[in-house]
Every structure is written in structure tokens, then in C-alpha cells.
PDB file of N, CA, C and O in Angstrom:
ATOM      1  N   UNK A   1     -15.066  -1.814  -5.576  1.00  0.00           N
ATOM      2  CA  UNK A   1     -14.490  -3.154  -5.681  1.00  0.00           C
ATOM      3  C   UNK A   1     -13.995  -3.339  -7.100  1.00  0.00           C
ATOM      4  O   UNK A   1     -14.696  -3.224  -8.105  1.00  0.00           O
ATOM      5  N   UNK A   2     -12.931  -3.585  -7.073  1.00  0.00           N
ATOM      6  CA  UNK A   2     -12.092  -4.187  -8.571  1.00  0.00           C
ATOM      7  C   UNK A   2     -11.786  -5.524  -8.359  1.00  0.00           C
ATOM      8  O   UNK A   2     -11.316  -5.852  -7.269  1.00  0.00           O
ATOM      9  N   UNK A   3     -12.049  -6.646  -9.549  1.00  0.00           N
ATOM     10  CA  UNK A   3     -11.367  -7.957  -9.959  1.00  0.00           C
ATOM     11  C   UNK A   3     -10.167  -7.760 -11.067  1.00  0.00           C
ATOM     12  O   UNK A   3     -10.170  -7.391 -12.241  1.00  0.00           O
ATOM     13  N   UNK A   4      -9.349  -8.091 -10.337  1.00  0.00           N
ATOM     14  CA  UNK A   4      -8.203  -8.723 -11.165  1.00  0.00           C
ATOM     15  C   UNK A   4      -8.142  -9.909 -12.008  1.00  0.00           C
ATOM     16  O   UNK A   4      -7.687 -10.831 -11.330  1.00  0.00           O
ATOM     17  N   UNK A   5      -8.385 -10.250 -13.105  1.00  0.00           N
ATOM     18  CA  UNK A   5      -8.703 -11.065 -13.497  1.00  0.00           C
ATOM     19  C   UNK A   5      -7.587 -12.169 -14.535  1.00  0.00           C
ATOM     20  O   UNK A   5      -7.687 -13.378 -14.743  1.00  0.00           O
ATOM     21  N   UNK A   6      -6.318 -10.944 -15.144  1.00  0.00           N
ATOM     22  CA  UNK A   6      -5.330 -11.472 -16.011  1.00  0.00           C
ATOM     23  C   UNK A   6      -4.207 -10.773 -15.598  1.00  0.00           C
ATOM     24  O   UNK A   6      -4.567  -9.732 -15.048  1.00  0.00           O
ATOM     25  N   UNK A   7      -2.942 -10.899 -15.626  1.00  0.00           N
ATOM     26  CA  UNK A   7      -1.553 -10.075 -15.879  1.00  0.00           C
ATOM     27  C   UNK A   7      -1.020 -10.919 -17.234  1.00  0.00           C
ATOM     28  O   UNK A   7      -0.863 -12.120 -17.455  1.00  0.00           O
ATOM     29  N   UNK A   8      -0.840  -9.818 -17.956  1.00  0.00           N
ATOM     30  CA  UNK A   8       0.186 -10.268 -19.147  1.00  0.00           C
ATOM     31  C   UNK A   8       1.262  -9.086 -19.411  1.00  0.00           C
ATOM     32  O   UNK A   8       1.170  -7.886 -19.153  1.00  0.00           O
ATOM     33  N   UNK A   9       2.278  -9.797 -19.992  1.00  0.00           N
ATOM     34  CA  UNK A   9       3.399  -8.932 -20.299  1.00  0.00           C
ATOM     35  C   UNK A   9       3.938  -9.569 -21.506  1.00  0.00           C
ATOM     36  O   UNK A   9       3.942 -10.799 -21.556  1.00  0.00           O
ATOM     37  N   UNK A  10       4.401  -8.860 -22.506  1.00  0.00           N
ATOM     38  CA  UNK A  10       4.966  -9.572 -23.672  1.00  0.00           C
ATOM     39  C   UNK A  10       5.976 -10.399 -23.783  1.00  0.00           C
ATOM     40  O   UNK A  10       7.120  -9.964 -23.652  1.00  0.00           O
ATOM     41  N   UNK A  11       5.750 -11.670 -24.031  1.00  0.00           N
ATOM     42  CA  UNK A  11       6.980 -12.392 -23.691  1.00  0.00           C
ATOM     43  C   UNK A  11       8.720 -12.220 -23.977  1.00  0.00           C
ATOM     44  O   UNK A  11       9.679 -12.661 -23.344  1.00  0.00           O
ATOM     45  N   UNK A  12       8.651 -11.535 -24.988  1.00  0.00           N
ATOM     46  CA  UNK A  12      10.057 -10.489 -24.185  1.00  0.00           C
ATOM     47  C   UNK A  12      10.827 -10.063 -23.228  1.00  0.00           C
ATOM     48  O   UNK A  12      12.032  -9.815 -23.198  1.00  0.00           O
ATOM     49  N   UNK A  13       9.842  -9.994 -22.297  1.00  0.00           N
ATOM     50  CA  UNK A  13       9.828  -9.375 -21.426  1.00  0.00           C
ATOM     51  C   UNK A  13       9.608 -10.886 -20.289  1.00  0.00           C
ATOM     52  O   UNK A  13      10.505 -10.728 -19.461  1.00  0.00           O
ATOM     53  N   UNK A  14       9.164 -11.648 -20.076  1.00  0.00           N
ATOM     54  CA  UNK A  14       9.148 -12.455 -19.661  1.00  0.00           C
ATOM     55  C   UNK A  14       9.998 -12.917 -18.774  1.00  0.00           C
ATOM     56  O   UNK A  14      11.167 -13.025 -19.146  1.00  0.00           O
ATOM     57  N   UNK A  15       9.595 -13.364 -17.189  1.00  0.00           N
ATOM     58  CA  UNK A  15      11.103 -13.402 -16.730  1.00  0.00           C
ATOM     59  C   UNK A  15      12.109 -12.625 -16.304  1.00  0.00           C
ATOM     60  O   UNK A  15      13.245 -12.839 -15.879  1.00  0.00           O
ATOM     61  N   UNK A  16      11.448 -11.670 -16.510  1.00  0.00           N
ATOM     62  CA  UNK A  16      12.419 -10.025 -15.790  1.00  0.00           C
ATOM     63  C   UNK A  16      11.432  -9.032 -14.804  1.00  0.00           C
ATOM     64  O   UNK A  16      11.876  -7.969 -14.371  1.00  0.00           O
ATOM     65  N   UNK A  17      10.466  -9.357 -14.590  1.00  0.00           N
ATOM     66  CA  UNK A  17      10.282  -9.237 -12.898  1.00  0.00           C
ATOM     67  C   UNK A  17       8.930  -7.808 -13.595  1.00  0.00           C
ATOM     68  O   UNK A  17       8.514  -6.926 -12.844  1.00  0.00           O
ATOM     69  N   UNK A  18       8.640  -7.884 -14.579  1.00  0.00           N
ATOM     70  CA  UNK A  18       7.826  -6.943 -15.064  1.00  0.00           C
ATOM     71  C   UNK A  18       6.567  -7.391 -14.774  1.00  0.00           C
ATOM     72  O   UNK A  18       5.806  -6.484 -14.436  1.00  0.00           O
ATOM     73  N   UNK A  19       6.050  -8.594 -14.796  1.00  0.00           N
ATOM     74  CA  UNK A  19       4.896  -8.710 -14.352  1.00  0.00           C
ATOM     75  C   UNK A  19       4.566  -8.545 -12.331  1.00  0.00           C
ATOM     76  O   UNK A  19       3.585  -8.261 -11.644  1.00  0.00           O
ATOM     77  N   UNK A  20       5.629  -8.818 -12.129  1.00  0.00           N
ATOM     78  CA  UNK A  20       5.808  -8.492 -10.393  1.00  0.00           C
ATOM     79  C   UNK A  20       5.194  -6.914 -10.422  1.00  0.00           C
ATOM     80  O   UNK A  20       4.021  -6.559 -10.305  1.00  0.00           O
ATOM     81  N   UNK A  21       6.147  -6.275 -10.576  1.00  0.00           N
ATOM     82  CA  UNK A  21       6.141  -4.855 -10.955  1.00  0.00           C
ATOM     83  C   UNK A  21       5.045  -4.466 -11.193  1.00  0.00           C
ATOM     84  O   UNK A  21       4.487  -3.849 -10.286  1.00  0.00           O
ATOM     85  N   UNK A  22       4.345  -4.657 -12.422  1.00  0.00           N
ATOM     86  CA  UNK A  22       2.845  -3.952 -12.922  1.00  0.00           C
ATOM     87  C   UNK A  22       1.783  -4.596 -11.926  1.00  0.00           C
ATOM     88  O   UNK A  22       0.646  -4.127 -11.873  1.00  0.00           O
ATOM     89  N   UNK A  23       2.282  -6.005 -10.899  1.00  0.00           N
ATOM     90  CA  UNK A  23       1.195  -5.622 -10.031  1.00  0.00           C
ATOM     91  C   UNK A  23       1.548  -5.262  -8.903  1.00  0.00           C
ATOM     92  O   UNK A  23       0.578  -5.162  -8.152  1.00  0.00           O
ATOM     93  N   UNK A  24       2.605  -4.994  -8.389  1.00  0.00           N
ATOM     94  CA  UNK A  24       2.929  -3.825  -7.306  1.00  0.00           C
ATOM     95  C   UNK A  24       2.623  -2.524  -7.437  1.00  0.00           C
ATOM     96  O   UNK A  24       2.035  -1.801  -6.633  1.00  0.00           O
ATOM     97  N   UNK A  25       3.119  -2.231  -8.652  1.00  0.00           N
ATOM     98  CA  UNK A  25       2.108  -0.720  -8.906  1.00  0.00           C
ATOM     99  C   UNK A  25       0.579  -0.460  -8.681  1.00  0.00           C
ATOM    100  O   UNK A  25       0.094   0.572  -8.218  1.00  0.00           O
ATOM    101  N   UNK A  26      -0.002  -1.430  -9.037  1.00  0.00           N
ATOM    102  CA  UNK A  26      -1.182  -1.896  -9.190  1.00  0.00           C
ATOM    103  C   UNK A  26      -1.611  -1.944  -7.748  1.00  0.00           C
ATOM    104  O   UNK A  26      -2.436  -1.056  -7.529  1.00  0.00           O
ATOM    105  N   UNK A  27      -1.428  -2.432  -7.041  1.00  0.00           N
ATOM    106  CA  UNK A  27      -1.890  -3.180  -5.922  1.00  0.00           C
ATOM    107  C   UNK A  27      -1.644  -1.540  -4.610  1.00  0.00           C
ATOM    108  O   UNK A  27      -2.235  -1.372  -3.543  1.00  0.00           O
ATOM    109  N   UNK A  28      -0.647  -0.671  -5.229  1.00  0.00           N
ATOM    110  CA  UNK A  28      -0.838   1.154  -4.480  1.00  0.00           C
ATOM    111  C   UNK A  28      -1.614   1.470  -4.938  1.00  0.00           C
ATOM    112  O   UNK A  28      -2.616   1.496  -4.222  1.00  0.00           O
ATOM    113  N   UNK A  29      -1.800   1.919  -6.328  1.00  0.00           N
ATOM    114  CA  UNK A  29      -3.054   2.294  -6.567  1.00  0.00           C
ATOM    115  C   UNK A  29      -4.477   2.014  -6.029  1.00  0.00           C
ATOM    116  O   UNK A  29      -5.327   2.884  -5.840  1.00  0.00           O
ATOM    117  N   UNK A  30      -4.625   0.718  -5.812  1.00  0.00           N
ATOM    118  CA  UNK A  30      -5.709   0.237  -5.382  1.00  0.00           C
ATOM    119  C   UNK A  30      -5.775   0.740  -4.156  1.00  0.00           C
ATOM    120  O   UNK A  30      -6.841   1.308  -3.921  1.00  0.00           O
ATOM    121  N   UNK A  31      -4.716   0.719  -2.982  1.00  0.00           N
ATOM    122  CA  UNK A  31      -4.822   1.341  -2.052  1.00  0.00           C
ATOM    123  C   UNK A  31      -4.770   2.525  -1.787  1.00  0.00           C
ATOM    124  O   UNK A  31      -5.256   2.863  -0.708  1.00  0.00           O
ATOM    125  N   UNK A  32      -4.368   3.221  -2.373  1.00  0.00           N
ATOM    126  CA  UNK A  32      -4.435   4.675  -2.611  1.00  0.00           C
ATOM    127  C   UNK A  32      -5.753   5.658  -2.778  1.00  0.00           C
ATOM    128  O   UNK A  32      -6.017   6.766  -2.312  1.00  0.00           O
ATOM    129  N   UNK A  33      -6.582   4.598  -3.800  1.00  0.00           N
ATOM    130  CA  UNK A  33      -7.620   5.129  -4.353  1.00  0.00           C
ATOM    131  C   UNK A  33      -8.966   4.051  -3.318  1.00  0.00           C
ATOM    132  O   UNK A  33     -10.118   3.696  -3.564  1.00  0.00           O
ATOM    133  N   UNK A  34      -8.400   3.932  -2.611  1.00  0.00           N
ATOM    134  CA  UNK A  34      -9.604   2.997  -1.636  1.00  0.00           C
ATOM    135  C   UNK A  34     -10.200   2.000  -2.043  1.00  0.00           C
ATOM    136  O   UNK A  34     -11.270   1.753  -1.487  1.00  0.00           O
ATOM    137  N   UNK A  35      -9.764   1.147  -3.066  1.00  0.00           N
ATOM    138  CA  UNK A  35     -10.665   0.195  -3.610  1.00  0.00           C
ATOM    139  C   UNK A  35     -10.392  -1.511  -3.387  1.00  0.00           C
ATOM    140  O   UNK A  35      -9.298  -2.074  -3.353  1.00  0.00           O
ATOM    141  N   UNK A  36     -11.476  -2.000  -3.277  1.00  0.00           N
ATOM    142  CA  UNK A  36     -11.255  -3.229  -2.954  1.00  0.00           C
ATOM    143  C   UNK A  36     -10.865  -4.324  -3.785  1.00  0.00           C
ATOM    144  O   UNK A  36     -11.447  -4.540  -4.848  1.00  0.00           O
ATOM    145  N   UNK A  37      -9.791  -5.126  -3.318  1.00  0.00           N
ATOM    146  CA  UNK A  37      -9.612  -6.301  -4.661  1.00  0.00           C
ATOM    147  C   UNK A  37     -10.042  -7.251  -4.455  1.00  0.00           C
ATOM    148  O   UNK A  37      -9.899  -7.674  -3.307  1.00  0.00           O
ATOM    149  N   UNK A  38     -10.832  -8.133  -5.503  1.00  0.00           N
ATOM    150  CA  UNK A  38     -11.217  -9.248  -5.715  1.00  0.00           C
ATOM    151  C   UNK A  38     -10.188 -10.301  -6.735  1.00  0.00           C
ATOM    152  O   UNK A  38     -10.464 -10.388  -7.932  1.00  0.00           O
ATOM    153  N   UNK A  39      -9.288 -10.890  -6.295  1.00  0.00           N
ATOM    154  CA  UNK A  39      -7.563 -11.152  -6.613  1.00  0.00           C
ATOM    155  C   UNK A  39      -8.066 -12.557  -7.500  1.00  0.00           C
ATOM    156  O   UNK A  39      -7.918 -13.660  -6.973  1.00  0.00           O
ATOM    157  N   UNK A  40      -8.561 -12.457  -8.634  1.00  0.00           N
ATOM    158  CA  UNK A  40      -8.871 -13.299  -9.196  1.00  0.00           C
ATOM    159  C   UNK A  40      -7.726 -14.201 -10.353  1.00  0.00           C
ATOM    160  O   UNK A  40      -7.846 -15.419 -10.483  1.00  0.00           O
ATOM    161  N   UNK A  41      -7.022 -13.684 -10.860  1.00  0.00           N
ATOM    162  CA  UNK A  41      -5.720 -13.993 -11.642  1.00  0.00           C
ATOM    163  C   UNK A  41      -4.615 -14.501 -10.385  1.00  0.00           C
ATOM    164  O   UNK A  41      -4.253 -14.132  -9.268  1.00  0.00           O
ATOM    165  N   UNK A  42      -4.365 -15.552 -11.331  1.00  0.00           N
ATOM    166  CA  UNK A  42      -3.875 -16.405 -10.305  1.00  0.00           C
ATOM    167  C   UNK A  42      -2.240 -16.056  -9.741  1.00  0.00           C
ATOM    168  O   UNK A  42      -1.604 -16.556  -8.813  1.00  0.00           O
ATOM    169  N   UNK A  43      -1.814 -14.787 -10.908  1.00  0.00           N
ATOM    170  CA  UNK A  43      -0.566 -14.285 -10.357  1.00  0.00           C
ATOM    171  C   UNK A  43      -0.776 -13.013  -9.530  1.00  0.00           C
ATOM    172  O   UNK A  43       0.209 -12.517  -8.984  1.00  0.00           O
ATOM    173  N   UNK A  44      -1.765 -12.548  -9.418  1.00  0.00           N
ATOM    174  CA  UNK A  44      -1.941 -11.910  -8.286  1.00  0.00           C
ATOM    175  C   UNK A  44      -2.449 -12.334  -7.290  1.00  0.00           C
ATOM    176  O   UNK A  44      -2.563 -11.558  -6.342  1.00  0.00           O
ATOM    177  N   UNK A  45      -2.989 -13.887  -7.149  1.00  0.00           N
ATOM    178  CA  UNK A  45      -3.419 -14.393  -6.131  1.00  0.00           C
ATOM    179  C   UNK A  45      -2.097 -14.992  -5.301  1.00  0.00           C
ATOM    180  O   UNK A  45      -2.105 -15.184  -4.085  1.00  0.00           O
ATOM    181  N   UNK A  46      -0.954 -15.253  -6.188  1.00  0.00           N
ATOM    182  CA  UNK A  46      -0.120 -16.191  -5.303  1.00  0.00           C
ATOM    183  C   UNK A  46       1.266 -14.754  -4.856  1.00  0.00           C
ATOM    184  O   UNK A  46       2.129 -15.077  -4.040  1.00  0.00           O
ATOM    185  N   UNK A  47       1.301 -13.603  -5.339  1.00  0.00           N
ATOM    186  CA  UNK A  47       1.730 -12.526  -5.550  1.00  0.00           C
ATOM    187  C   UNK A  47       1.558 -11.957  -3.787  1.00  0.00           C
ATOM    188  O   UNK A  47       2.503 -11.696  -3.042  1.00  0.00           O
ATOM    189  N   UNK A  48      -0.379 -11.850  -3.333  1.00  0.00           N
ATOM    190  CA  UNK A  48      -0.660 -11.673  -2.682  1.00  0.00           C
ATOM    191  C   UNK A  48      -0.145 -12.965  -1.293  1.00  0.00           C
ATOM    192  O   UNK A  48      -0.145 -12.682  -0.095  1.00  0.00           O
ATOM    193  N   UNK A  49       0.190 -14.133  -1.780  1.00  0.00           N
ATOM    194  CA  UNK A  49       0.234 -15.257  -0.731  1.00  0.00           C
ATOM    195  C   UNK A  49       1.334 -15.210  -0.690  1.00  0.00           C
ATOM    196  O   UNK A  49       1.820 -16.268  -0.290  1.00  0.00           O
ATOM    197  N   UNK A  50       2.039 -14.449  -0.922  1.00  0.00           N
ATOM    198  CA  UNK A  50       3.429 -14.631  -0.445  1.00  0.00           C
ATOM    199  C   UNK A  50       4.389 -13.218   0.184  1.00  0.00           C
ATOM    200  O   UNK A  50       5.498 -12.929   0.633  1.00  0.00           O
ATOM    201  N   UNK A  51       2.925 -12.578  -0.196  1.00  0.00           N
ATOM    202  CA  UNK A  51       3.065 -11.102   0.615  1.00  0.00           C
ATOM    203  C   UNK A  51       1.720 -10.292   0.834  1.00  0.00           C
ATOM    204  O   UNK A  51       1.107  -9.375   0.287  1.00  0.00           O
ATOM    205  N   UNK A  52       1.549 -11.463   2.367  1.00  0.00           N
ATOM    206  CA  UNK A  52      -0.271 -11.081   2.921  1.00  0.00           C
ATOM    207  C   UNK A  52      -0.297  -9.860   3.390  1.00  0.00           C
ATOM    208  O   UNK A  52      -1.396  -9.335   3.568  1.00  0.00           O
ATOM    209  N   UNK A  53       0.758  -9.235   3.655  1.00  0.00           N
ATOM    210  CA  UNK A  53       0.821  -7.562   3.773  1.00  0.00           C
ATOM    211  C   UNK A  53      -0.352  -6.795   2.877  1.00  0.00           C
ATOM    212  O   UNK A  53      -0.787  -5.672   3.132  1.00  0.00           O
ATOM    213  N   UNK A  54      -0.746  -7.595   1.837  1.00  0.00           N
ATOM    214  CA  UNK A  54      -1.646  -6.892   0.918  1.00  0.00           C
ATOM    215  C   UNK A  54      -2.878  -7.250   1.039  1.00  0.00           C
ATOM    216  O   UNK A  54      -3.713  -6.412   0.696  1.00  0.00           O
ATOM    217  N   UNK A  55      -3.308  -8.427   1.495  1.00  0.00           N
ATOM    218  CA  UNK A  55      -4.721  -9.158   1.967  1.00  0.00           C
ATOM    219  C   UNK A  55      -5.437  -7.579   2.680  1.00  0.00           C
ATOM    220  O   UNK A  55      -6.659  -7.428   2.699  1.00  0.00           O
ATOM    221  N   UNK A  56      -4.695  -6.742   3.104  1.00  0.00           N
ATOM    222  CA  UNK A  56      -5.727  -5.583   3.948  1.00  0.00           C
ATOM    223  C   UNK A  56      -6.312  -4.963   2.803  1.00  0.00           C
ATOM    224  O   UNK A  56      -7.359  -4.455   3.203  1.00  0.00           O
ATOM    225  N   UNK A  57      -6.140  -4.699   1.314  1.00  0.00           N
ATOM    226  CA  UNK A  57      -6.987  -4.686   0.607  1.00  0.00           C
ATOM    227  C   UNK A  57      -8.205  -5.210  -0.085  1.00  0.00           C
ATOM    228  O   UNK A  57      -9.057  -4.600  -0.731  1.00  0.00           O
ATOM    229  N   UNK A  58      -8.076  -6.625   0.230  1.00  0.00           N
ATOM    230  CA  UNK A  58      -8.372  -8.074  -0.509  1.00  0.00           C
ATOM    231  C   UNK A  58     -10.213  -7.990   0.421  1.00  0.00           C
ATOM    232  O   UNK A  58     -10.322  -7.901   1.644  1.00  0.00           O
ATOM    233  N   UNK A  59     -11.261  -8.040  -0.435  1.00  0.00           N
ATOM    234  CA  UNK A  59     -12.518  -8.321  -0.503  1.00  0.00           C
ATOM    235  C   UNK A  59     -12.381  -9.466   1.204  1.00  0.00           C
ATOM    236  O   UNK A  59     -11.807 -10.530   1.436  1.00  0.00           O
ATOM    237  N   UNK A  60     -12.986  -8.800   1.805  1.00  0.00           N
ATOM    238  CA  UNK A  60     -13.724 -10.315   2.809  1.00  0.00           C
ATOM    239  C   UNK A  60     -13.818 -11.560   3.043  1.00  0.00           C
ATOM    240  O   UNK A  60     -13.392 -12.171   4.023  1.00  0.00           O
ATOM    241  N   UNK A  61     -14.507 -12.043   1.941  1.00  0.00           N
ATOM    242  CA  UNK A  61     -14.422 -13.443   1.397  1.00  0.00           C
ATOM    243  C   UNK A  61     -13.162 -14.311   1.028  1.00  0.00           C
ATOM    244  O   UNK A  61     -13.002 -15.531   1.004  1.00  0.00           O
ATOM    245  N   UNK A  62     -12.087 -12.959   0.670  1.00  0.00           N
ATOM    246  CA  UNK A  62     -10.764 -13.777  -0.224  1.00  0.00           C
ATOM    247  C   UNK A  62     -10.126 -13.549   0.816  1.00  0.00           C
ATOM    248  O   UNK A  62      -8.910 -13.699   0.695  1.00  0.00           O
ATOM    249  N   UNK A  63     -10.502 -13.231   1.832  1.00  0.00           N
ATOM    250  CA  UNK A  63      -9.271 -12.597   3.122  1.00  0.00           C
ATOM    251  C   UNK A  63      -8.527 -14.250   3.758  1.00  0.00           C
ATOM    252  O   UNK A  63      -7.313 -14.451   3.727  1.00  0.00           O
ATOM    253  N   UNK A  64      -9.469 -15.209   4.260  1.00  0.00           N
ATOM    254  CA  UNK A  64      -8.902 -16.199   4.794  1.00  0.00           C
ATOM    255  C   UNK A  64      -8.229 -16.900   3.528  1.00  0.00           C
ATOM    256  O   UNK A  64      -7.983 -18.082   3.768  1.00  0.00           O
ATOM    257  N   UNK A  65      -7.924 -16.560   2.454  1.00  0.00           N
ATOM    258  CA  UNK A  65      -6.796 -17.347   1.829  1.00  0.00           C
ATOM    259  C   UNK A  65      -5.497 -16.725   1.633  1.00  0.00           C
ATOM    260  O   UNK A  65      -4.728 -16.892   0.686  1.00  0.00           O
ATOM    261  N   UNK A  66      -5.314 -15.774   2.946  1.00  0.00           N
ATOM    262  CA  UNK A  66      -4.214 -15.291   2.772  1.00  0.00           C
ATOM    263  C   UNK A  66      -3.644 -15.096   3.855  1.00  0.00           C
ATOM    264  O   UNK A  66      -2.467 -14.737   3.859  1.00  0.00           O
ATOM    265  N   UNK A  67      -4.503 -15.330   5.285  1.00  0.00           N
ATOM    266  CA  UNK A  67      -3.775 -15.153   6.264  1.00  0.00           C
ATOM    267  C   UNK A  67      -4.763 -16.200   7.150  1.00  0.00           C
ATOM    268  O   UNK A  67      -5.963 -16.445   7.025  1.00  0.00           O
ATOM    269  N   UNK A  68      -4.057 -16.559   7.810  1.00  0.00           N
ATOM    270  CA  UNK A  68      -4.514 -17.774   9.131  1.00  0.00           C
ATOM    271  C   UNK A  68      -4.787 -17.561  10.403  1.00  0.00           C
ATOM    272  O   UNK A  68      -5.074 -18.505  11.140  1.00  0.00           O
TER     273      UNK A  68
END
């Protein structure tokens, strides 16, 4: 089990789809390597709610806030 807890990207960068990105990468890995997320950062929480395709990774508990 892994918590996600922050995404940051340098504000430079801000606004150009890089924080999307580092958690799409993120979010194969996790599946890749079998591990469970506990989607605690709130841009991977709303990341995940708007693409519950990924809730099949998502801890038990966090599952009904992503699909109905």
C-alpha cells in the first residue's frame, strides 16, 4: 500500500499538463508493481474522479468515492 500525499511541479511549469503527467506515470507504476493507493493529495484524488478507470487500484475504503 502507497499514500499519495502531495504533487508539486515548479511553477514554471505550471499549467502545462506536467503535473497530470507525473501522476499518470505514477498511477502505471503503481499498477504495474501491484501496489495499492491510498489517493490522499487532493490532485490525485480529483485526477482519479474524473478518471475512475483508476479506482481498481485505489485501497477499499477510498473505492466508493470514485465510483457509484
Amino acid at each position: 500500500v502507497i499514500s499519495l500525499i502531495h504533487t508539486e511541479v515548479p511553477a514554471e511549469l505550471s499549467g502545462k499538463g506536467v503535473a497530470t503527467a507525473l501522476i499518470e506515470k505514477t498511477l502505471h507504476y503503481l499498477e504495474d508493481n501491484h501496489y495499492i493507493l491510498v489517493p490522499l493529495c487532493p490532485l490525485v484524488f480529483a485526477y482519479i474522479k474524473k478518471n475512475p478507470g483508476w479506482a481498481r487500484i485505489v485501497r477499499d475504503d477510498f473505492k466508493s468515492k470514485f465510483v457509484s
